[in-house]
C-alpha positions in Angstrom: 28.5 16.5 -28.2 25.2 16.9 -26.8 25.2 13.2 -25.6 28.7 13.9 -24.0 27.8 16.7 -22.2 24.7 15.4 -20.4 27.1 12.2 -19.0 29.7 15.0 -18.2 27.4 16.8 -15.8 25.4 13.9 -14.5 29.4 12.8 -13.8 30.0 15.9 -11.4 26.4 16.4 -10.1 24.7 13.5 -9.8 26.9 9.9 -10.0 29.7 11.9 -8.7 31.5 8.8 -6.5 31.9 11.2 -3.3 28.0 11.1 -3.1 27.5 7.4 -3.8 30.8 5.4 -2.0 32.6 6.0 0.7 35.5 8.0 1.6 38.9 6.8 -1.0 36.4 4.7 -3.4 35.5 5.8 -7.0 33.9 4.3 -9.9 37.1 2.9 -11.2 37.4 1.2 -8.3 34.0 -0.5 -8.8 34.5 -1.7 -12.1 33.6 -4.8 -13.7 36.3 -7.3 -14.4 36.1 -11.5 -15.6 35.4 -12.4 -12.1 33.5 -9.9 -10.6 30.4 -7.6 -11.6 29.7 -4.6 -9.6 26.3 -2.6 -9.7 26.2 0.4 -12.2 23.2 3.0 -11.9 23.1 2.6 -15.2 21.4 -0.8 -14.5 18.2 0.8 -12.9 17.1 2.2 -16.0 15.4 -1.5 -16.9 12.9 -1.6 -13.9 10.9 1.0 -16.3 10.1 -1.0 -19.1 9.8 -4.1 -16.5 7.3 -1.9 -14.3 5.4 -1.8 -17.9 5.4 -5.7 -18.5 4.2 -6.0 -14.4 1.0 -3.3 -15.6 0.3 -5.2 -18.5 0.5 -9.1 -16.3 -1.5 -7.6 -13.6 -4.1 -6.8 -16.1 -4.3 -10.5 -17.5 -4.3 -11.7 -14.0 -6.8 -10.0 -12.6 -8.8 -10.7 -15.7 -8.0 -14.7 -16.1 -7.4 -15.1 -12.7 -8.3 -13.0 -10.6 -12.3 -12.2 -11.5 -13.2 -16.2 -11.7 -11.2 -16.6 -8.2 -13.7 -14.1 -6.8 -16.8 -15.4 -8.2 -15.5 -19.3 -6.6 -14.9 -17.7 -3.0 -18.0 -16.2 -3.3 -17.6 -12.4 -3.5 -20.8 -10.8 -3.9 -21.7 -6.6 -5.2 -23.4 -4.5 -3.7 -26.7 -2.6 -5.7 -26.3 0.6 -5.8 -29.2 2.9 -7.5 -28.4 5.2 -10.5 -28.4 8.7 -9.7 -30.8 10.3 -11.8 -29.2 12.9 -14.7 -28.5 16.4 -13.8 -26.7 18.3 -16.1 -25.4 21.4 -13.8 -24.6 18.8 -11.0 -22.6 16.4 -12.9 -20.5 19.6 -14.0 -19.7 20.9 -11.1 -19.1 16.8 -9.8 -16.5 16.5 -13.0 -14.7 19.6 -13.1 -14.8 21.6 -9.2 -15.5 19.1 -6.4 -17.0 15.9 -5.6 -17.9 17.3 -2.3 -18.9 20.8 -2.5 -19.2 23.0 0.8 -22.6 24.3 1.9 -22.8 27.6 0.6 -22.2 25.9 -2.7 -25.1 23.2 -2.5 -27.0 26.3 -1.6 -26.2 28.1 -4.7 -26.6 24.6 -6.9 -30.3 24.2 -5.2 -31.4 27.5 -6.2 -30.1 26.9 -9.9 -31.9 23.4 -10.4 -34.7 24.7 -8.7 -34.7 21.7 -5.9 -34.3 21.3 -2.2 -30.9 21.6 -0.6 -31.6 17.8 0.9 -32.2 16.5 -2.7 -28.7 18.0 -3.8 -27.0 16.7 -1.0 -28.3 12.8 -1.7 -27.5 13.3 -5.9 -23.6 14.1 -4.6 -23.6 11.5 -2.3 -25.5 8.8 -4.5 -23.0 10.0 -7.3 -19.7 9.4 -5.1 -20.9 6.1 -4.1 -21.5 5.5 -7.6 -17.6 6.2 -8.5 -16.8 3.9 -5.3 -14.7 0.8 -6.5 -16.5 -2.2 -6.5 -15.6 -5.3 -4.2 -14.3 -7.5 -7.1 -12.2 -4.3 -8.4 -10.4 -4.8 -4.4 -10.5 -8.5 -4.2 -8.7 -8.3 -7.7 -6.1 -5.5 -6.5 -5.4 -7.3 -3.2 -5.2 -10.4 -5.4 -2.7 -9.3 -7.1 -0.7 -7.9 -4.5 -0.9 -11.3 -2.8 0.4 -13.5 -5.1 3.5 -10.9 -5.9 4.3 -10.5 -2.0 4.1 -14.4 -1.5 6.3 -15.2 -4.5 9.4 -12.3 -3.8 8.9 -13.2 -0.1 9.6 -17.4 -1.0 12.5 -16.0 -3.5 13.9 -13.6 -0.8 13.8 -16.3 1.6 15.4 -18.9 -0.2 17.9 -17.1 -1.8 19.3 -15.5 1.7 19.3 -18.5 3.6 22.6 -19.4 2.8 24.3 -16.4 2.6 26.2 -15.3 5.8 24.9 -11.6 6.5 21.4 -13.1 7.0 22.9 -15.0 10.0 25.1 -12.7 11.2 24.6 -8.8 10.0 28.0 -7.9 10.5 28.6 -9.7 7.3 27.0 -6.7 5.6 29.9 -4.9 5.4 32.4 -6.9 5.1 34.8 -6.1 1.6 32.3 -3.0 1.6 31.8 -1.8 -0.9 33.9 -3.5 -4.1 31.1 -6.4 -2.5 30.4 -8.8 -6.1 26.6 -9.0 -7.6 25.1 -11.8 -7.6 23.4 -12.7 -10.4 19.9 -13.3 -8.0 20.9 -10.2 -5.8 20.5 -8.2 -9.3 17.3 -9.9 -10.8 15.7 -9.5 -7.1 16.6 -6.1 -6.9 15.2 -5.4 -10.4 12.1 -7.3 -10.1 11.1 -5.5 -6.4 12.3 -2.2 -7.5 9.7 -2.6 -11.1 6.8 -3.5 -9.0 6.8 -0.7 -6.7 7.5 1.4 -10.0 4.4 -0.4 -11.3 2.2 0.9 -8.0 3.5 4.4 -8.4 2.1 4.7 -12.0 -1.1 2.9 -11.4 -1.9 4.8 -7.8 -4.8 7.1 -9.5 -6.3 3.8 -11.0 -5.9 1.8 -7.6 -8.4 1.7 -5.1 -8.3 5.0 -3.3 -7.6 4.3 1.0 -7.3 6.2 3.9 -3.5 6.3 3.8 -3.4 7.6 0.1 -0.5 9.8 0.9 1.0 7.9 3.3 1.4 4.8 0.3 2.7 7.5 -2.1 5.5 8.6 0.5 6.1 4.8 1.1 6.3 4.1 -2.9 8.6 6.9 -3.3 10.7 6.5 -0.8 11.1 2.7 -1.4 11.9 3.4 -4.7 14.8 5.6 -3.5 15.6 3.2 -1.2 15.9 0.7 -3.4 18.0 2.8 -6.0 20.3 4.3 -3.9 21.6 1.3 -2.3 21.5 -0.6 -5.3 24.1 2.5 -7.2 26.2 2.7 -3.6 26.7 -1.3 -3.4 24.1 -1.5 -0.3 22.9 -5.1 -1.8 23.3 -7.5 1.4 21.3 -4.4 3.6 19.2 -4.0 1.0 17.8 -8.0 0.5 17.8 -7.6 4.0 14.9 -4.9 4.1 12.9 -6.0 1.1 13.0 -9.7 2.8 11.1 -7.8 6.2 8.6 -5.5 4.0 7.7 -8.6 2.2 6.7 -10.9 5.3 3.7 -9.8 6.8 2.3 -7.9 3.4 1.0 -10.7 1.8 -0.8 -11.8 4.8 -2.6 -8.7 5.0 -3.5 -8.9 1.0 -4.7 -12.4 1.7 -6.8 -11.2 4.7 -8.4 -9.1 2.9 -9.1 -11.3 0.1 -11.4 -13.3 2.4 -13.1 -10.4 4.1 -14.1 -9.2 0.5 -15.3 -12.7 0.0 -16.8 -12.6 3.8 -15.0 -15.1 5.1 -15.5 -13.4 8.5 -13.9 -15.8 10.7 -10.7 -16.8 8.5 -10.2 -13.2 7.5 -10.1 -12.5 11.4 -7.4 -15.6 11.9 -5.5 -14.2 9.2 -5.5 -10.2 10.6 -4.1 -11.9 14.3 -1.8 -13.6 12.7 -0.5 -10.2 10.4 -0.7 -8.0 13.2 1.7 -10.4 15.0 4.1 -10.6 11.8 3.9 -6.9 11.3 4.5 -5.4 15.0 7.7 -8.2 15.1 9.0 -7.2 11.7 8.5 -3.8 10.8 9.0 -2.3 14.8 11.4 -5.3 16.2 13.8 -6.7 13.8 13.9 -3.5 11.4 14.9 -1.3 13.9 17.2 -3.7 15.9 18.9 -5.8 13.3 18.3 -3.6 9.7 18.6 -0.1 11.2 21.3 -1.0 13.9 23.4 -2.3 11.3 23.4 0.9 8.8 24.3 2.8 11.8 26.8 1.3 13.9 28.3 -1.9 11.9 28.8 0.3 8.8 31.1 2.4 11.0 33.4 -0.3 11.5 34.3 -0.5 8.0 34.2 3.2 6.4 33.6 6.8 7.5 30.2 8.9 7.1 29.9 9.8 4.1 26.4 11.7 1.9 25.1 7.8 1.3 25.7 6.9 4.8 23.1 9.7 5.8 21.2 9.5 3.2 20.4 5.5 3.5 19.6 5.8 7.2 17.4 9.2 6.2 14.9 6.6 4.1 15.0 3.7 6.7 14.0 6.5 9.4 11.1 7.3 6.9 9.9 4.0 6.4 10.3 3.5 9.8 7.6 6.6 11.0 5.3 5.0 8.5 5.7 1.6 10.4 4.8 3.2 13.3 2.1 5.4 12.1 0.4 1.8 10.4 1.2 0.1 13.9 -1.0 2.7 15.3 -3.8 1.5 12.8 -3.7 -2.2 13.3 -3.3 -1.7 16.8 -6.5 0.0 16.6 -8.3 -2.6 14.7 -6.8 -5.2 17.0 -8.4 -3.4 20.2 -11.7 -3.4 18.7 -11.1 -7.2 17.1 -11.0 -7.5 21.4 -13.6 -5.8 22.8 -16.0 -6.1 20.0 -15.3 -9.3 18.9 -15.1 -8.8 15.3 -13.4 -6.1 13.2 -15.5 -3.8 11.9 -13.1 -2.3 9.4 -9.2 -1.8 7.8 -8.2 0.7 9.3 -5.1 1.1 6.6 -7.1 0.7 3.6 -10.7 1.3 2.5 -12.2 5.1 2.9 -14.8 4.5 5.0 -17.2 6.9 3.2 -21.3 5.9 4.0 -23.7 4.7 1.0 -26.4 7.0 2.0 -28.9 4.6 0.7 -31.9 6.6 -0.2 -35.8 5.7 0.0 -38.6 6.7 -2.5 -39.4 9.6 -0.5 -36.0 11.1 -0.6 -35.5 10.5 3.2 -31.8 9.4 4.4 -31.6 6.1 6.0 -28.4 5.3 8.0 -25.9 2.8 6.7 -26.1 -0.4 8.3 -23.7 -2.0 10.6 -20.7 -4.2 8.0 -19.0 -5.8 10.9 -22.2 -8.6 10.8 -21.8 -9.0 14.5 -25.2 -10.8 15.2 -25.8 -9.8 18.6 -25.6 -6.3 18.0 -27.9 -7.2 15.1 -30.1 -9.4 17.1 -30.3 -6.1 20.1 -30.8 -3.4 17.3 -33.8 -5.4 15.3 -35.2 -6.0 18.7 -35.3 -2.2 19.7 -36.7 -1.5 16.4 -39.4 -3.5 16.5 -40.4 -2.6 19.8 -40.0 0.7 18.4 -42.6 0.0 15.6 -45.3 -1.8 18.1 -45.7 1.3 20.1 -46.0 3.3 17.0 -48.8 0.9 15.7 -50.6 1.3 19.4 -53.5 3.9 20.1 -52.5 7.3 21.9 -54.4 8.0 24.7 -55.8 11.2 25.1 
């Protein structure tokens, strides 16, 4: 009865067909007969335990795999010294904040019974002890590489000969009693239980500036992905997976090599993904993928709550677009006036080592872009610097 019950409202509240299809169309129409199978949202429901086999093979790869791949390309670690144990600190690091305001290191100075500089350097030393280490990125951007290069090749080949990746109109035509293909449901399946598979590992993953924006992104992909799997949006829906998945994989491999220091192939390969991106993500996604959803749908059905609702998510993923254009345009003006590029601007929290002498002075982080004549210019100084120190003063 129970059982019953829970179908009967998820029925009227959530599968309910006015919400899902358009305008005339229920479920019944969108049954399954010998020669045709439709998509159920009952079918969704696998990508879990799939997004559980994807946590468990990304484990083994990035054990078998992707750790000795490192070590060949070279990826080195960096030392970092071992904060020295302090009971009252390391509580107040666990359980209140990692970063504590000034009024607090104040209080926490007068408690140990030590300088306010000293407590500043033990939270600093200690958050650059939780930093991930390179390999722990090289392996996470491994991993993402090899699943954006493989769905990317399987997008590809499957859509080439289908007729709504020539000509979008195609989208919507027999919309929406449209048949499933049995590689349109195991590519939905498989995209949709990775992305579930980055959602439940994002407090384990290497923690980047656009932390929040990657959680909207995961969650509204996921929808994405749902919704117009249940509403029959399969040919738009390849469409936009097949774009997302072009220029990721470039960037993953990029950063592979400037993990590895590969300086001038990781540069190659950011041209080269900053190209791919700005075509794909503000070109052809708003002018072929979007365009379509809005106007070419209309041809075939009226508005209905999918109709909005679709468009709503590509919007969103669209103002993330722009906002990581923003970034890699960024990056791209200093890869041009600099010469190098000093940093991802979409990933790594650029957060300083505060490398610490034996005297307890601060020493400023040095330069990671490796340009050598900025090197070359600031050694020079320096020692200039340090000959006029080691000179006489007059009286």
């Amino acid at each position: 009865m129970q059982a019953e019950r829970m179908t009967s409202v998820l029925d009227k509240w959530l599968w309910h067909h006015e919400y899902w299809l358009p305008p005339g169309i229920t479920w019944k129409d969108m049954e399954d007969s010998e020669h045709a199978h439709y998509p159920r949202p009952r079918d969704l429901v696998i990508a879990l335990p799939y997004a559980l086999v994807f946590i468990v093979l990304r484990s083994l790869y990035e054990r078998w795999i992707a750790v000795p791949l490192s070590k060949q390309m070279g990826v080195k670690e960096k030392i970092r010294r071992k904060v020295p144990p302090k009971p009252d600190l390391e509580k107040v690091y666990r359980t209140q904040s990692t970063c504590p305001k000034e009024s607090d290191l104040l209080v926490l100075a007068k408690q140990c019974g030590i300088s306010l500089r000293e407590v500043k350097i033990w939270f600093r030393s200690r958050r650059n002890q939780d930093r991930p280490s390179i390999t722990q990125k090289f392996c996470e951007a491994s991993w993402r590489f090899a699943f954006y290069l493989l769905a990317f090749i399987a997008g590809l080949c499957m859509l080439l000969d289908k007729p709504w990746f020539w000509n979008q109109q195609e989208c919507w035509k027999g919309y929406p009693q449209q048949v499933l293909l049995p590689s349109q449901y195991w590519y939905y399946m498989v995209e949709l239980a990775f992305y579930w598979s980055l959602l439940l590992r994002v407090s384990l993953d290497v923690k980047r500036k656009d932390f929040k924006e990657q959680i909207i992104h995961h969650i509204a992909t996921i929808f994405l992905i749902g919704f117009s799997y249940c509403a029959n949006y399969i040919r738009v829906g390849t469409l936009v997976m097949l774009v997302h998945d072009a220029s990721d994989y470039i960037m993953e491999c990029a950063k592979m090599f400037n993990y590895a220091g590969w300086r001038r192939t990781c540069d190659v390969l950011f041209v080269v993904f900053a190209l791919v991106f700005l075509i794909t993500r503000l070109v052809i996604f708003p002018n072929v993928v979007i365009y379509t959803t809005f106007y070419y749908s209309m041809e075939i059905f009226q508005p209905f709550f999918g109709y909005y609702f679709f468009n709503l998510l590509l919007m969103v993923l669209q103002v993330l677009h722009i906002f990581w254009a923003y970034l890699i345009l960024r990056m791209a003006v200093k890869f041009v006036f600099v010469g190098k590029i000093e940093k991802d601007e979409r990933s790594d929290v650029d957060e300083s080592d505060g490398t610490e002498e034996e005297d307890g002075r601060m020493e400023p982080k040095s330069s990671t872009n490796h340009n050598g004549v900025l090197n070359k210019i600031t050694n020079g100084m320096k020692s200039k610097i340090n000959e006029r120190n080691r000179l006489p003063k007059a009286r």
